[in-house]
N, C-alpha and C positions, 0 to 999 in steps of 0.2 A: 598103381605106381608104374615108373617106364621104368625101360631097361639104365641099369648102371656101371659105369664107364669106369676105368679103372686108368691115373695117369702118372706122372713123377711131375714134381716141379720145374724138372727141366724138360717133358716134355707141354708145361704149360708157358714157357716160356718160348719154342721152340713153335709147337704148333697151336697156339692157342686159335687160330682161325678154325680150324680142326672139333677144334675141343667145344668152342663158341655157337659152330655148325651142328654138334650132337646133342647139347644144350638146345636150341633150337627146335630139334628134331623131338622133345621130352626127353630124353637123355639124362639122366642125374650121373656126375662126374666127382668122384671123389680122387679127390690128389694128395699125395703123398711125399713126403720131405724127409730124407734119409730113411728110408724104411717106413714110416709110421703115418699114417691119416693125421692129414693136417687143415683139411678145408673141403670145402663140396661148392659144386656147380651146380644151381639147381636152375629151370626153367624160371623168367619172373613173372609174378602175377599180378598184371594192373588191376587196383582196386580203384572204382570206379565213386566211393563215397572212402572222406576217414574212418579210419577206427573207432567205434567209442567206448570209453572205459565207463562200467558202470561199477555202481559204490563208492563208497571209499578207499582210496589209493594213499597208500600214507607216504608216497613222494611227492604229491602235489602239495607246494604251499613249503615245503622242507625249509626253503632258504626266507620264507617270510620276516623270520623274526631278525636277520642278520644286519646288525648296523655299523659290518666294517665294509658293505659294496652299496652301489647305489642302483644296481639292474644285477642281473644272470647275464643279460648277454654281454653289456662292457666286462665282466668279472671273465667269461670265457674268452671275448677277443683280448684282454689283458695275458691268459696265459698262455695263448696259442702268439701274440706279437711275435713272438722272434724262432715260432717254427721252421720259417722258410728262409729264413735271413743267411 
């Protein structure tokens, strides 16, 4: 594991080029919001193939039987329409 950074939310607002650069470097960045751990900055790891779930997942299929939508995805762009408005 690398070394870990220590920052406030205003200095991730402040110097996040900074923060982004130690990140980079392997850096794990944990930030902090009045006092308390609120989020981490970790290095990203391109994965190269998907993930595959093996067995039984008992979220897959969840919405199958529902006959008040006609997809998941119109039901989700239904409830996100007037996010940005």
């Amino acid at each position: 594991m690398g070394k870990i950074m220590k920052a406030t939310a205003k200095d991730l607002r402040i110097h996040s080029k900074e923060l982004l650069d130690a990140v980079s470097r392997g850096e794990d960045v944990t930030i902090s919001y009045r006092g308390k751990p609120c989020a981490k900055l970790v290095p990203y790891i391109q994965q190269d193939k998907p993930l595959e779930i093996k067995g039984e997942t008992p979220a897959f299929g969840m919405w199958a039987d529902r006959d008040d939508m006609d997809s998941v995805e119109g039901h989700m762009q239904n409830l996100r329409k007037n996010r940005f408005a």
